[in-house]
C-alpha positions as protocol buffer text, in pm:
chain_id: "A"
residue {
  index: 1
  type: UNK
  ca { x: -3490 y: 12237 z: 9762 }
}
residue {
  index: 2
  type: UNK
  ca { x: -3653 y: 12071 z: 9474 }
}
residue {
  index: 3
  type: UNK
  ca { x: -3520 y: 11734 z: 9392 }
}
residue {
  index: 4
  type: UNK
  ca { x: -3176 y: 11670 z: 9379 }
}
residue {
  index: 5
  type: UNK
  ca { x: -3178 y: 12078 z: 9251 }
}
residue {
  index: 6
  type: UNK
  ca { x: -3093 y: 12336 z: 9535 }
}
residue {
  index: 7
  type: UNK
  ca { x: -3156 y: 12745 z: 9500 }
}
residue {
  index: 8
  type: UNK
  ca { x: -3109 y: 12999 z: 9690 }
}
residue {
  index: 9
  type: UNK
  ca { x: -3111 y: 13351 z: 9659 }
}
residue {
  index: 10
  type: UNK
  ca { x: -3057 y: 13536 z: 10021 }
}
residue {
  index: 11
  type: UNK
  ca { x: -2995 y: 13950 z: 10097 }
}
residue {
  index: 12
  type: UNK
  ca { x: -2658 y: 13904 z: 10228 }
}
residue {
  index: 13
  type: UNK
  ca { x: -2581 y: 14319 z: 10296 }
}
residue {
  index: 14
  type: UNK
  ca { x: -2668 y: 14625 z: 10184 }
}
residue {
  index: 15
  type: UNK
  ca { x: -2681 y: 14569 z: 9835 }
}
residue {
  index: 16
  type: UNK
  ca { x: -2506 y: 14197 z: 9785 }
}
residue {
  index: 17
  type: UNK
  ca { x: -2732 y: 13900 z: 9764 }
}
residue {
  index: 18
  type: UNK
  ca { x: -2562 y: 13522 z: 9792 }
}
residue {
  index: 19
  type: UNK
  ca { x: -2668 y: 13313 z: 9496 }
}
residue {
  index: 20
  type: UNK
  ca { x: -2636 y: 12971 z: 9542 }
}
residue {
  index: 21
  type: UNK
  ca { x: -2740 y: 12677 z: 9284 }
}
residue {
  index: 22
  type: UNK
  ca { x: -2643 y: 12301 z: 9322 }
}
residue {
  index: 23
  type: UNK
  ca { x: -2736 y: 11939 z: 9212 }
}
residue {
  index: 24
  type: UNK
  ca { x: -2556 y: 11646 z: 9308 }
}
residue {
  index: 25
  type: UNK
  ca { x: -2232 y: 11719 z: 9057 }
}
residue {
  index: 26
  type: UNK
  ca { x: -2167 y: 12016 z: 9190 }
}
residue {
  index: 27
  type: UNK
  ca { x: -2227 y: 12384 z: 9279 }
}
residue {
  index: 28
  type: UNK
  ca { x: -2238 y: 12749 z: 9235 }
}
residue {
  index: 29
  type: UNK
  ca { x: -2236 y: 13015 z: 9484 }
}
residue {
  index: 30
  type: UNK
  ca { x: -2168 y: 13391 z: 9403 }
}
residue {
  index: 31
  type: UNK
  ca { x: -2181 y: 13697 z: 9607 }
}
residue {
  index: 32
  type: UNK
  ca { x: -2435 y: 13893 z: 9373 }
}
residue {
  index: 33
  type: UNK
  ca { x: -2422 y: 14294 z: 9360 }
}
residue {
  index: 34
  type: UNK
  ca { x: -2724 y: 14529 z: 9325 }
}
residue {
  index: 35
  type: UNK
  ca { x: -2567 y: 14731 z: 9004 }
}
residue {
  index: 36
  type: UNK
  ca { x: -2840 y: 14541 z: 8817 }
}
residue {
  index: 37
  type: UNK
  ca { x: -3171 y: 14417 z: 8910 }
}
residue {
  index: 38
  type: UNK
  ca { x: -3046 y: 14100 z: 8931 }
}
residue {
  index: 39
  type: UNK
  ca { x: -3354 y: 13885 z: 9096 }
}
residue {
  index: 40
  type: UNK
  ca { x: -3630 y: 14060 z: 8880 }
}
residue {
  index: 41
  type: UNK
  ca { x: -3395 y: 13942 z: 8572 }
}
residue {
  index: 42
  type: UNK
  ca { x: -3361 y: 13635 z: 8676 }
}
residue {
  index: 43
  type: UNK
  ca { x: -3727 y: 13538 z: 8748 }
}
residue {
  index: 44
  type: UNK
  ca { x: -3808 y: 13700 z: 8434 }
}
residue {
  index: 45
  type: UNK
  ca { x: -3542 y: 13488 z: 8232 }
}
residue {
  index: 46
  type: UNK
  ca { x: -3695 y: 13218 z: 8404 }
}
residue {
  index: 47
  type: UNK
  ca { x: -4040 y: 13302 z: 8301 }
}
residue {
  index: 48
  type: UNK
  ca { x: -3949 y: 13351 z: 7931 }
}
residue {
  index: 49
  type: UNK
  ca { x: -3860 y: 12936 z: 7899 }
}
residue {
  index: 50
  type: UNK
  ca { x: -4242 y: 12947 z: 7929 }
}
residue {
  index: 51
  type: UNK
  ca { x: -4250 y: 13106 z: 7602 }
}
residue {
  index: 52
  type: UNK
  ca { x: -4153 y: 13104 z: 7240 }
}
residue {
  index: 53
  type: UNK
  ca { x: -3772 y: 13231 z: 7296 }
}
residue {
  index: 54
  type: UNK
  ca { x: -3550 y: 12854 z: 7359 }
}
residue {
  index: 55
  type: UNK
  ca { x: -3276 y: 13047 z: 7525 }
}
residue {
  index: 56
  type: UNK
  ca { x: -3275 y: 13286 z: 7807 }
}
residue {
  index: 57
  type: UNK
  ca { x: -2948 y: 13521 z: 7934 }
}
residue {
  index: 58
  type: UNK
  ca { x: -2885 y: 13677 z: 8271 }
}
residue {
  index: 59
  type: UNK
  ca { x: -2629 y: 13854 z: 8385 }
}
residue {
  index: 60
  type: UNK
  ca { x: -2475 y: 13914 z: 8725 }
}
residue {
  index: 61
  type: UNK
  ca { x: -2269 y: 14171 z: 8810 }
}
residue {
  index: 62
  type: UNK
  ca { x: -2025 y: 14059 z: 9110 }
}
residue {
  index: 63
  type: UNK
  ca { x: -1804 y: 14371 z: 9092 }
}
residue {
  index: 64
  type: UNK
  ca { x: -1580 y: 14380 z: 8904 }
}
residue {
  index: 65
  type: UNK
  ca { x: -1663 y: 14032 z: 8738 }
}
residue {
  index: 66
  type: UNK
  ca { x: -1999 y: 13880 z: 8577 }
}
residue {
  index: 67
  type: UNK
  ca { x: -2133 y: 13597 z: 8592 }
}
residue {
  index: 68
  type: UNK
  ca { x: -2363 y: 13529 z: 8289 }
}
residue {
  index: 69
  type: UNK
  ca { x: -2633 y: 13244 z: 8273 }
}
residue {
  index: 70
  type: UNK
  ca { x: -2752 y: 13069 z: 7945 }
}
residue {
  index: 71
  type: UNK
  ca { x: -3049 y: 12876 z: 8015 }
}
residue {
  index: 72
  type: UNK
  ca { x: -3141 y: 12643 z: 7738 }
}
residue {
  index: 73
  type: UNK
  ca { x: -3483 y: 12473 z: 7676 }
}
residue {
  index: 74
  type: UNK
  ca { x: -3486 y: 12132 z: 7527 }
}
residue {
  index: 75
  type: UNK
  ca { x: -3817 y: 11984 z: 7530 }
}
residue {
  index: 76
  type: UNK
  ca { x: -3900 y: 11947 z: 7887 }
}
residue {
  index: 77
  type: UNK
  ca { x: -3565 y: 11991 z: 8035 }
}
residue {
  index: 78
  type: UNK
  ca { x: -3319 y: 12328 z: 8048 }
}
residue {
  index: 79
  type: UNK
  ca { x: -2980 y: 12284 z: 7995 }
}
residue {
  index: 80
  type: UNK
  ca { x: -2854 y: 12572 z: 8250 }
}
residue {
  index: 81
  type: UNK
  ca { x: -2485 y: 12652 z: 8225 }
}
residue {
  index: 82
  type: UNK
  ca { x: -2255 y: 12989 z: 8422 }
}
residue {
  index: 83
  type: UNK
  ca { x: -1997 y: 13173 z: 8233 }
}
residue {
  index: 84
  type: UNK
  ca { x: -1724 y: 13390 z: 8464 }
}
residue {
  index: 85
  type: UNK
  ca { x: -1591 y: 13687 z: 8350 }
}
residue {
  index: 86
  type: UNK
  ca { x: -1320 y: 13852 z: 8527 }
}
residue {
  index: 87
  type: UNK
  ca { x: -1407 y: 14209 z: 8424 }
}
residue {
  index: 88
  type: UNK
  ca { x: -1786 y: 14272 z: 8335 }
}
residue {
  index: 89
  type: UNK
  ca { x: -1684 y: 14598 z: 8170 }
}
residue {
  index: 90
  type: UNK
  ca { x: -1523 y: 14408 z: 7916 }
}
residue {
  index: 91
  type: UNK
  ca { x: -1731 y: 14095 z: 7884 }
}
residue {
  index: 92
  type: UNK
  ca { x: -2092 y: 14282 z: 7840 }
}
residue {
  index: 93
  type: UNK
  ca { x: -2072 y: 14186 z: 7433 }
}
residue {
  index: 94
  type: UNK
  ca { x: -1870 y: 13894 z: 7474 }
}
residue {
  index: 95
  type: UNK
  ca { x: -2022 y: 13539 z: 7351 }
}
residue {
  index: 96
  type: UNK
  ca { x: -2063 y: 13351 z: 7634 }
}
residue {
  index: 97
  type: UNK
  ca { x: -1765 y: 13078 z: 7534 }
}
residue {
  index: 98
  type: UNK
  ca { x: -1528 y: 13327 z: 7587 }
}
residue {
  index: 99
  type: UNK
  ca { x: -1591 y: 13322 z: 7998 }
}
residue {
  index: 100
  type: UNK
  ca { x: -1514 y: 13017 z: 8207 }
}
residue {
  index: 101
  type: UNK
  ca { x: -1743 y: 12745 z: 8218 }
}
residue {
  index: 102
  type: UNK
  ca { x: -1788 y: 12707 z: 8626 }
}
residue {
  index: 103
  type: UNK
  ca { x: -2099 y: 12499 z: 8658 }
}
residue {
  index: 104
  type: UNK
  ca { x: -2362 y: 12375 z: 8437 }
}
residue {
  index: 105
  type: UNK
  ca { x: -2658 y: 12138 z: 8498 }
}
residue {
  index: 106
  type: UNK
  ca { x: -2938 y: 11981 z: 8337 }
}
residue {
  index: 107
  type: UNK
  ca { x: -3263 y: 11986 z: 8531 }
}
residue {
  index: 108
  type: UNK
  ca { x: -3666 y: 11926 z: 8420 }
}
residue {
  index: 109
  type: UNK
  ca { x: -3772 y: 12304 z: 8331 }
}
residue {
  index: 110
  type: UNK
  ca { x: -4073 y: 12257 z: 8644 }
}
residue {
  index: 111
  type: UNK
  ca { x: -3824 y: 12156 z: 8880 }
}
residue {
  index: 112
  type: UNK
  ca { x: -3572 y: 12461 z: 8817 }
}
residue {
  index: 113
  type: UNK
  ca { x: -3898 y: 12735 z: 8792 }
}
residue {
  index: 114
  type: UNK
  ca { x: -4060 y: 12645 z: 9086 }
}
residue {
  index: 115
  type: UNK
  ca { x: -3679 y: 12562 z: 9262 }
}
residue {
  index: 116
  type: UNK
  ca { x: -3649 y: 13010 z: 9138 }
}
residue {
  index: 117
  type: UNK
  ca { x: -4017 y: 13041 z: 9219 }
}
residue {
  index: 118
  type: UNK
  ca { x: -3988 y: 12929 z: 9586 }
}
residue {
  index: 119
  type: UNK
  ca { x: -3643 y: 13082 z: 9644 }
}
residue {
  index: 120
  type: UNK
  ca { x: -3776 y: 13447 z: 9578 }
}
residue {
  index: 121
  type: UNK
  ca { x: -4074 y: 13387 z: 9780 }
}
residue {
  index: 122
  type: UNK
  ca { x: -3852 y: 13342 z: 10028 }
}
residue {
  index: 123
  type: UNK
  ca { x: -3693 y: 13674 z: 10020 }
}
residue {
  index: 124
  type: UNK
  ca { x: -4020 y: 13805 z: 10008 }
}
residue {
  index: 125
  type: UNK
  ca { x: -4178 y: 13627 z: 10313 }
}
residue {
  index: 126
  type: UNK
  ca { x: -3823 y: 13691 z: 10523 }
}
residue {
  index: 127
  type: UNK
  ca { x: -3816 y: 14043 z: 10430 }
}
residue {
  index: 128
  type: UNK
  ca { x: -4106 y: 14225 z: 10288 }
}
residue {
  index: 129
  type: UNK
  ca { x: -4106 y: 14452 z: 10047 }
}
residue {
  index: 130
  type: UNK
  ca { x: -4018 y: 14737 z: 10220 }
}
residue {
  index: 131
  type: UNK
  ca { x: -3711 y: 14536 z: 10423 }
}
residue {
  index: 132
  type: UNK
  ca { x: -3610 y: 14382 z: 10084 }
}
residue {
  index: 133
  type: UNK
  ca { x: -3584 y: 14772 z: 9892 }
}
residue {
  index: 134
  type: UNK
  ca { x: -3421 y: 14851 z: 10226 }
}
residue {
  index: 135
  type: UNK
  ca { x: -3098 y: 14601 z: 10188 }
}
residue {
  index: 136
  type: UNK
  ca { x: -3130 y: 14530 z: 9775 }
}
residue {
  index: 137
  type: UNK
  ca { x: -3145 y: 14949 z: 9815 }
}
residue {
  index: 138
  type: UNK
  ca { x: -3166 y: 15058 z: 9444 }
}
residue {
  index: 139
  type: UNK
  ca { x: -3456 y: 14819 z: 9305 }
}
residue {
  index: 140
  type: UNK
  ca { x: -3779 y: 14744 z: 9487 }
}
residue {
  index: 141
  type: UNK
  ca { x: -3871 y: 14319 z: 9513 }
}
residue {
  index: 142
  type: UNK
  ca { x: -4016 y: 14224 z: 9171 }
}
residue {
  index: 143
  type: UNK
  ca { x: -4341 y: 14149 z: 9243 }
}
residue {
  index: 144
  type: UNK
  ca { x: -4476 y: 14134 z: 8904 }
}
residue {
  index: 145
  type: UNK
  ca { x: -4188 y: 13868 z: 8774 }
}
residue {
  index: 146
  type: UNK
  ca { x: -4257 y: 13668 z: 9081 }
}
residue {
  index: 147
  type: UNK
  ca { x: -4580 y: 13673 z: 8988 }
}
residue {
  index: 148
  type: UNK
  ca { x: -4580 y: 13584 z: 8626 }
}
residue {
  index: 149
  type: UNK
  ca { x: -4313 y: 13315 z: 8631 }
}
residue {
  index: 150
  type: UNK
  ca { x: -4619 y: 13167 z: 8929 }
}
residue {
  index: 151
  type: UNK
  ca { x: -4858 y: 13207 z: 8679 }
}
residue {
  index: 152
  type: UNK
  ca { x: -4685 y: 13059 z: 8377 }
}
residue {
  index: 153
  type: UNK
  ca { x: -4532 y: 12753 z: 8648 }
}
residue {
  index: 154
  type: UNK
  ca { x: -4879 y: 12656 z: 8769 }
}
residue {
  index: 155
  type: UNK
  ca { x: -5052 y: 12711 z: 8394 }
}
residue {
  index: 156
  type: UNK
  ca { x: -4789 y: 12517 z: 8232 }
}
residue {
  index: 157
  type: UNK
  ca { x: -4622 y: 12258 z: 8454 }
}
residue {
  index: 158
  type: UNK
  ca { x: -4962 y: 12209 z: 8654 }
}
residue {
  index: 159
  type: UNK
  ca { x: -4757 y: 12229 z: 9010 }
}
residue {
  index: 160
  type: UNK
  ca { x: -4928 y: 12045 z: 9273 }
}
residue {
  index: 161
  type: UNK
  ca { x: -4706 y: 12173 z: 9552 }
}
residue {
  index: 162
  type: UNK
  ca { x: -4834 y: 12539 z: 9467 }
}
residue {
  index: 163
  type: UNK
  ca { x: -5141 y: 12484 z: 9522 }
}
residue {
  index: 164
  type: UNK
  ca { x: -5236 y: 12728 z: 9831 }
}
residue {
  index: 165
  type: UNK
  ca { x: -4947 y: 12939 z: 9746 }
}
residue {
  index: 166
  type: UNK
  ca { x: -4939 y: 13336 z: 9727 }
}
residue {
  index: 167
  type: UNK
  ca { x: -5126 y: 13469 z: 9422 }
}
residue {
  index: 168
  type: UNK
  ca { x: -5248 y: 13095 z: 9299 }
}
């Protein structure tokens, strides 16, 4: 928990994580499904608000619907905001107005990286690598995006609580 900002990302079966994001409006929980790498594209959406690009996409597959994330950097801040889809097989093209708006936030851009940040470290310290490709099955833990979105966190938004952390 970072602030009023909660995230959690937890291996919930063989291949099915439970995403869960809230702030004090409101939250989001889905039931996330391996058919994508979904954690290594999230921490590298993440990542890329450290860069040039001012909006990020991910996608999650929840069989048989998505869920699709714009993130949004204004300034400091990113706008964050979930689009369902009933059917990702027909939503993969679709702009993202034409899902349902089920949750959206607006959160300081160093409190939702390292809120992502600390949530896959999580996973990692719980599970290991080797127990994490065991129940995610078809996609080894992203190292390397954990790693970079640290790296671009602590360079960036000068994070005192990482100090001491893995890989700092």
């Amino acid at each position: 928990m970072t602030g009023d900002l909660q995230f959690s990302w937890e291996l919930s079966g063989s291949g099915w994580a439970t995403c869960r994001i809230a702030d004090t409006a409101g939250e989001q929980k889905n039931f996330v499904s391996y058919c994508t790498d979904a954690l290594a594209d999230l921490l590298f959406r993440v990542a890329g608000l450290y860069g040039d690009s001012s909006v990020q996409r991910v996608s999650f597959d929840l069989e048989p619907a998505e869920v699709r994330w714009r993130l949004r950097r204004r300034g400091a801040d990113v706008d964050i905001a979930i689009y369902y889809f009933p059917d990702m097989s027909r939503s993969w093209d679709a702009p993202d107005d034409e899902g349902t708006l089920s949750w959206s936030s607006t959160q300081p851009r160093h409190v939702f990286g390292h809120a992502v940040m600390e949530a896959a470290q999580a996973v990692l310290s719980l599970h290991g690598e080797a127990g994490y490709r065991e129940k995610w099955v078809q996609h080894p833990f992203p190292v390397t995006a954990l790693q970079d979105l640290r790296r671009l966190h602590q360079r960036d938004d000068e994070c005192e609580q990482c100090q001491g952390s893995p890989d700092s």
